[in-house]
C-alpha positions as CSV (number, residue, x, y, z in Angstrom):
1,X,-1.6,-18.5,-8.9
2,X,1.9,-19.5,-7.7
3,X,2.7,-22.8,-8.9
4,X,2.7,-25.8,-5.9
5,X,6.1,-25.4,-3.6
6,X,6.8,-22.2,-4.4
7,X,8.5,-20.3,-1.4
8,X,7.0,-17.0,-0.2
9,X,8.8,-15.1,1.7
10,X,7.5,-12.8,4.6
11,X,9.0,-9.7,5.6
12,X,8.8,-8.5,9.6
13,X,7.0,-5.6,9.6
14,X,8.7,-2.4,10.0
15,X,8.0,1.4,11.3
16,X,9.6,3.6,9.2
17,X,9.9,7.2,6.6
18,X,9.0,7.0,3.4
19,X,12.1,7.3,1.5
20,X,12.8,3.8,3.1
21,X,9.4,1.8,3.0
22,X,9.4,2.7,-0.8
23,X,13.1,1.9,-1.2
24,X,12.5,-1.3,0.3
25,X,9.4,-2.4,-1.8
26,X,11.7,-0.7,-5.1
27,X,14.3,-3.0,-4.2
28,X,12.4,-6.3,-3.4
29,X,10.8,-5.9,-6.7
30,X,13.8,-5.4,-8.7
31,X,15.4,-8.6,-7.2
32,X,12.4,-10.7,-7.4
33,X,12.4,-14.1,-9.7
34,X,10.1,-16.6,-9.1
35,X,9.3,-16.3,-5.3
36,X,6.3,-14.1,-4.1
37,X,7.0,-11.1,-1.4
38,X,4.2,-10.1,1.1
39,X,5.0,-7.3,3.5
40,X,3.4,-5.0,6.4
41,X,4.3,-1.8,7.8
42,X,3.8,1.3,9.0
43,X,5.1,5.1,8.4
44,X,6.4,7.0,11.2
45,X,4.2,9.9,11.6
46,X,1.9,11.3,8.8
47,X,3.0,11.0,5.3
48,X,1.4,11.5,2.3
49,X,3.0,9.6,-0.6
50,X,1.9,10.1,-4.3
51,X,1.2,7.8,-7.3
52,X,4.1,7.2,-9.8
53,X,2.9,9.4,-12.2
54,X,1.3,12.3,-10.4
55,X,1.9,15.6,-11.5
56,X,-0.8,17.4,-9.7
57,X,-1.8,18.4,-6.4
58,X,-3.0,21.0,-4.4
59,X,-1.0,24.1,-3.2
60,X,-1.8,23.6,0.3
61,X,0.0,20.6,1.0
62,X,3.2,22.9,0.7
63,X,2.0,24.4,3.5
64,X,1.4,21.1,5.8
65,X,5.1,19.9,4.6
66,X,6.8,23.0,5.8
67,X,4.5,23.2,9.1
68,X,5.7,20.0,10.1
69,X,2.1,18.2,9.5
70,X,2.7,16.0,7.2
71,X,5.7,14.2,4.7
72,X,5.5,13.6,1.5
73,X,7.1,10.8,-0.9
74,X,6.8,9.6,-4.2
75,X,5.5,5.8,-4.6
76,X,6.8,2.9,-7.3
77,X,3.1,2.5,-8.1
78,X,0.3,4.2,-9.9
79,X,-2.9,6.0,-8.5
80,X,-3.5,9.0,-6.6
81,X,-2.3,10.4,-3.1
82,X,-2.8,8.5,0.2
83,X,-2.7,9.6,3.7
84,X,-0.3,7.1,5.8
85,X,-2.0,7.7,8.9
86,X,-3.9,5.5,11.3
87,X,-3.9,2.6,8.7
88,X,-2.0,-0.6,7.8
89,X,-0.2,-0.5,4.1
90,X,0.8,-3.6,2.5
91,X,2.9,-4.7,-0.2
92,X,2.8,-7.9,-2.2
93,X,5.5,-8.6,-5.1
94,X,4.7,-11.4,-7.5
95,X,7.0,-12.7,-10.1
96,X,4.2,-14.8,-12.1
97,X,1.4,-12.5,-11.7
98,X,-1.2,-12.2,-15.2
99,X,-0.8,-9.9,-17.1
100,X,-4.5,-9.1,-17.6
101,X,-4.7,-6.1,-15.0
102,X,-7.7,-6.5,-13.9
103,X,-7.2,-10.3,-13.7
104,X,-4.3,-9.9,-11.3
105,X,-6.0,-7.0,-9.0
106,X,-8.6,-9.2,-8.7
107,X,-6.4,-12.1,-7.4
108,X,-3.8,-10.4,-5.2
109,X,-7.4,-9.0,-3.2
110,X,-8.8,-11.8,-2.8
111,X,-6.8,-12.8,0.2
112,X,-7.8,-9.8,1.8
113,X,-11.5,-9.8,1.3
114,X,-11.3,-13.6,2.9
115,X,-9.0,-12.0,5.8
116,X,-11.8,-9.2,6.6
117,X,-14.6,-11.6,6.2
118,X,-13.2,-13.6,8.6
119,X,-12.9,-10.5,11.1
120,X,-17.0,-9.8,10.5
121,X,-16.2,-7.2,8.1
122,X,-16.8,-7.9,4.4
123,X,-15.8,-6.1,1.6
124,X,-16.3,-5.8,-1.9
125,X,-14.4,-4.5,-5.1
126,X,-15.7,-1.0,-5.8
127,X,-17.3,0.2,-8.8
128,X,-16.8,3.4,-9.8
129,X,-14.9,4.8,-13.1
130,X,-11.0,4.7,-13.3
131,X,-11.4,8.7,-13.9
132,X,-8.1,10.8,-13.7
133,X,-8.7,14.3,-11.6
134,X,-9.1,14.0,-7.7
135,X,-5.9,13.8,-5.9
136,X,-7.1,11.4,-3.0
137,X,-6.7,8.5,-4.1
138,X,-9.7,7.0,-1.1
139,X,-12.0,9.7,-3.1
140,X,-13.3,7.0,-5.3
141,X,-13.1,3.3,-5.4
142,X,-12.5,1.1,-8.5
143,X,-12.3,-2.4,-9.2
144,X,-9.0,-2.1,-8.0
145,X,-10.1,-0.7,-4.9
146,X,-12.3,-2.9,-1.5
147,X,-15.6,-1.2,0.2
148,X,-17.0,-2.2,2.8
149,X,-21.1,-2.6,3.0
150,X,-21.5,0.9,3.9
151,X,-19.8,1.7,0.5
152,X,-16.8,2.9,2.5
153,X,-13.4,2.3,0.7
154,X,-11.5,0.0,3.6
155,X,-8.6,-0.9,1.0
156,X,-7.0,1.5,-2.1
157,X,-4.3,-0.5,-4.1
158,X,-2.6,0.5,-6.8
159,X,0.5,-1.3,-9.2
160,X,3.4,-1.4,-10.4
161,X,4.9,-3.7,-13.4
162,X,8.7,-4.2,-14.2
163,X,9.5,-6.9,-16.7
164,X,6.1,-9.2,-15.7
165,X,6.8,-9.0,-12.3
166,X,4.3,-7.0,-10.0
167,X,4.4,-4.9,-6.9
168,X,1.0,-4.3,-5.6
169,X,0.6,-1.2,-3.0
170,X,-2.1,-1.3,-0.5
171,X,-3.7,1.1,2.0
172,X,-5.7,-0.1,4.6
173,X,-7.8,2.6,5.8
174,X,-8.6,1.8,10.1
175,X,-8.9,5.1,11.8
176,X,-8.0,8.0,9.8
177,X,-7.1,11.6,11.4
178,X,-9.9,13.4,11.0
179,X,-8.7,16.5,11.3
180,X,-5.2,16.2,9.4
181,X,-7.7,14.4,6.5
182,X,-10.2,17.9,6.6
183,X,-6.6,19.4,6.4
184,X,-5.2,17.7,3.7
185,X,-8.3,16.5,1.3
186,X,-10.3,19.2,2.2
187,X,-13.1,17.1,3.3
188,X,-14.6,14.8,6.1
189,X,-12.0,11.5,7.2
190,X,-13.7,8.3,6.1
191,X,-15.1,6.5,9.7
192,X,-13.0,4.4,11.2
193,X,-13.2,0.7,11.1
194,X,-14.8,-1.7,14.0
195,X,-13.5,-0.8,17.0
196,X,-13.0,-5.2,17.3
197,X,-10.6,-5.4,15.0
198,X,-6.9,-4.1,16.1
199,X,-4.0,-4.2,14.3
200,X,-1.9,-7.2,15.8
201,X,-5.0,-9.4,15.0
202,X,-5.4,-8.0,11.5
203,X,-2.0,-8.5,10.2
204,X,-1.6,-11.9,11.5
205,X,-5.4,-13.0,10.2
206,X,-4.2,-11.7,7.0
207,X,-1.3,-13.3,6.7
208,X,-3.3,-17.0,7.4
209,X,-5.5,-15.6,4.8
210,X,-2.5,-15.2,2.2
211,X,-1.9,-18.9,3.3
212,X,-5.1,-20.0,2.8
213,X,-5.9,-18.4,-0.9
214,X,-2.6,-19.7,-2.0
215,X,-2.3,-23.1,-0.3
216,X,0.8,-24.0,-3.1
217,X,3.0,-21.2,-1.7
218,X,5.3,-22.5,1.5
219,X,5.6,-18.8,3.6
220,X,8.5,-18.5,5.6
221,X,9.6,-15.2,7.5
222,X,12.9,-13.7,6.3
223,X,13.9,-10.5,7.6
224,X,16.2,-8.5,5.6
225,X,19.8,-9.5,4.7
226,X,22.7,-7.3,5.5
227,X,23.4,-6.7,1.9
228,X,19.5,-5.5,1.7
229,X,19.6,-2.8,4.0
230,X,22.9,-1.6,2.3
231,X,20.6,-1.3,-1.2
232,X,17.4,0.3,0.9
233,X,19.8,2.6,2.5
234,X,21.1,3.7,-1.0
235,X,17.7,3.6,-2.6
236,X,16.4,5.8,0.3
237,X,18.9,8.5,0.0
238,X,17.7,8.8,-3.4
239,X,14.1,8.4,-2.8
240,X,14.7,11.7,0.0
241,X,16.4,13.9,-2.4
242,X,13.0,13.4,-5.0
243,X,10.9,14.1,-1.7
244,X,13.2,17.7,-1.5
245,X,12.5,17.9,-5.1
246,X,8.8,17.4,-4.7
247,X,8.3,19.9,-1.7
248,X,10.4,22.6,-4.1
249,X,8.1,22.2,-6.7
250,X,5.0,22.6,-4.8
């Protein structure tokens, strides 16, 4: 854990593509130093963005991207595909994290399964096999992954390491599309979460759950600088000349 009066620094949360969420979360990471990031946002319409290291997917999706149904970007971190749609994604950046990766997954989530425990809704680390194969990344939950007691994967995360330092991607699965999801995965949408909890009240519980699991960290809320946004807007016009190269190779 962070040692005691360590700053943390929250971001405001922010609507937005893909090319500039994951240029943002690229460019947080690459600055960080001993301070912890912690981050919420959402996408601006469907997108689909894929693991680090994917190489594979199906054909159809060329077909959503050029019928206007969906977007598609690459992420920092690992893992498989996941649908940005009807959810929350979050992204936490720590400098000391251990290196053990199942260690640190297990402690960047644990805020989160307080968080939803405190909303009625408890989760648990998944169980199944790190396999490589299915493109969705919600088609199977790991240790790296939260289920709720239904055995429904509420929470897929997935990393990314750069000289010790980690960026942790999350997906928080609320209410899903079903019918872009059929479209996409080729199967039924996960259901939707309880109806009681809305998004306003789950980012903010979250947040006092962050608090609460690391009581040494001071948060403070920092938007970005001026000099930020000049990187992310750089780092984005990169990031969308990959999605063009991704939708061409399709």
């Amino acid at each position: 854990m962070p040692t005691a009066g360590s700053p943390g620094r929250l971001i405001p949360h922010l609507i937005g593509d893909g090319p500039t969420q994951m240029a943002i979360d690229t460019m947080l990471l690459a600055q960080a130093t001993e301070a912890p990031v912690l981050r919420f946002y959402r996408w601006d319409g469907p997108w689909l963005s894929l693991g680090r290291h994917q190489r594979h997917w199906p054909q159809h999706w060329h077909q959503l991207t050029q019928g206007g149904r969906l977007r598609m970007v690459r992420r920092p971190s690992g893992g498989q595909a996941v649908l940005h749609a009807g959810g929350l994604t979050y992204a936490l950046i720590w400098p000391s994290a251990p290196r053990r990766r199942k260690q640190a997954y297990r402690e960047a989530c644990q805020w989160l399964i307080d968080g939803f425990t405190q909303l009625g809704l408890p989760l648990r680390f998944g169980d199944d096999p790190a396999l490589a194969g299915d493109s969705n990344c919600f088609a199977s939950a790991t240790a790296a992954d939260l289920v709720d007691p239904a055995g429904v994967k509420r929470i897929g995360s997935a990393q990314c390491w750069q000289r010790g330092r980690l960026l942790q991607h999350g997906e928080i699965l609320l209410d899903p599309p079903p019918e872009l999801w059929q479209l996409v995965f080729g199967e039924a949408a996960p259901p939707a979460a309880a109806p009681a909890i809305d998004l306003l009240r789950l980012e903010q519980q979250l947040i006092e759950a962050m608090a609460m699991a690391w009581p040494e960290v001071s948060w403070k809320e920092l938007p970005l600088s001026e000099d930020e946004r000049d990187q992310v807007e750089a780092r984005s016009r990169s990031d969308g000349s990959e999605v063009a190269a991704i939708d061409s190779t399709i």
